[in-house]
N, C-alpha and C positions, 0 to 999 in steps of 0.2 A: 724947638725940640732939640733935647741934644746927640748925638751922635753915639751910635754905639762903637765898642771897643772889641775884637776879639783877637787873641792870637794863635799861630799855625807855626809845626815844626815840621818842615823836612826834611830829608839827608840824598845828598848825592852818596850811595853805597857803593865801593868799591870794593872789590875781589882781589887778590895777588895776579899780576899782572897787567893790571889798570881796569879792566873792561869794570863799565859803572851800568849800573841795576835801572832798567826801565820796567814800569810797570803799566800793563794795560788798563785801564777802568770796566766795569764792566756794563751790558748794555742798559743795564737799568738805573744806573748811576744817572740822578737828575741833572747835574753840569756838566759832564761833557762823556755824556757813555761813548764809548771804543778808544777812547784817545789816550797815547800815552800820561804818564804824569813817574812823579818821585813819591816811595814811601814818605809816609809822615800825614796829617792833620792835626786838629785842634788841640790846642793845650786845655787842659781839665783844671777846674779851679783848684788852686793851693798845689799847684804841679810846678816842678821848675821847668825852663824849656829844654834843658837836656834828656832830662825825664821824660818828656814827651814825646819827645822824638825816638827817645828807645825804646818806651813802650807801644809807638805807632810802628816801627819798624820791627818787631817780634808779633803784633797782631799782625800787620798785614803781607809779610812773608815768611815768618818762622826763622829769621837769621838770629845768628846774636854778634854782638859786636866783637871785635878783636882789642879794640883800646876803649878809648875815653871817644867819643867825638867831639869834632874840632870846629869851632863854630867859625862856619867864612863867610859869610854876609848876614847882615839883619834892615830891614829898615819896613815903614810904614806905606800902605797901599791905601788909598780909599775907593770905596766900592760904594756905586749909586743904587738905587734901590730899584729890585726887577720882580721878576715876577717867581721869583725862590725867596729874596728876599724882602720884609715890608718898610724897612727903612734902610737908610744908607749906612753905612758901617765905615770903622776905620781899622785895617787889619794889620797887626803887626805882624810880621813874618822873618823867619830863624831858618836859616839855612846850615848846614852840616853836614860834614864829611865824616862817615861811616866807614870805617875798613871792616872786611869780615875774610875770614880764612875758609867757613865752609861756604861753598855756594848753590847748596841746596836746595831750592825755593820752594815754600808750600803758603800758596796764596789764597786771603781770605776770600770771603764770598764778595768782599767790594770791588774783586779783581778779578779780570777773564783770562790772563795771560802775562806772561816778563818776556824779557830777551835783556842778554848782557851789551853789553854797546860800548866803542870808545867814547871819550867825554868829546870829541868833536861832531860825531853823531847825536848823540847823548843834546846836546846844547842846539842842533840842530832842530829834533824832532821836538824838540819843547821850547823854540825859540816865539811861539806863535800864544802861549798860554801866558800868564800872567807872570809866572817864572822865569820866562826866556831873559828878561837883563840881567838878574841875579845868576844865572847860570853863565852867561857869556859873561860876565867880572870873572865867577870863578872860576873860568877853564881862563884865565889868566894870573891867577896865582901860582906862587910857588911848588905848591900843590899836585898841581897837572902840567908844566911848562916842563 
């Protein structure tokens, strides 16, 4: 059997001043209801992954970006198969750095709540998710240093 393929775009969102966008999940979310996490999810067929990310980021908080984002880590996860999903997967995943000048949040129904956070918190509270090594590289980039 062969392995399925999917990719996911998120973006560390930051605001003028550093502080970077956590997002609550909400409690009916099947993986990980109450838990922090970063805007973004799945890329959509014939979508680039920048595209994805800014579209994942206008539904799920109503920001819009201030530039281009700046893509700082990429690499592949594989994921065994549970009881969400019926076989094992190989997930590529895009991370990006999002600047936005309003910080206005209006979150969707997949969210119960944000708070703004510096990227050392930020890297903390999601150090325990799947994303926690890709966030601790990039709170060592140029970036955030």
């Amino acid at each position: 059997m062969s392995t399925a393929i999917g990719y996911v775009a998120k973006a560390i969102v930051r605001r003028p001043g550093g502080a970077c966008l956590l997002l609550v999940r909400s409690q009916t979310d099947l993986h990980r209801p109450g838990d922090f996490d970063l805007p973004g999810g799945g890329v959509e067929t014939d979508e680039r992954f920048e595209e994805a990310v800014l579209r994942e980021l206008t539904e799920e908080t109503g920001l819009v970006p201030s530039g281009r984002p700046v893509l700082l880590r990429a690499d592949t996860m594989h994921y065994e198969a549970d009881h969400l999903d019926s076989q094992p997967r190989d997930v590529v995943r895009f991370l990006y750095l999002v600047e936005v000048t309003d910080d206005a949040v209006i979150i969707s129904d997949e969210h119960e709540g944000y708070e703004w956070t510096e990227m050392p918190d930020l890297s903390a509270k999601l150090s325990h998710t799947r994303w926690g090594e890709m966030l601790t590289a990039a709170a060592k980039t140029d970036y955030f240093v």
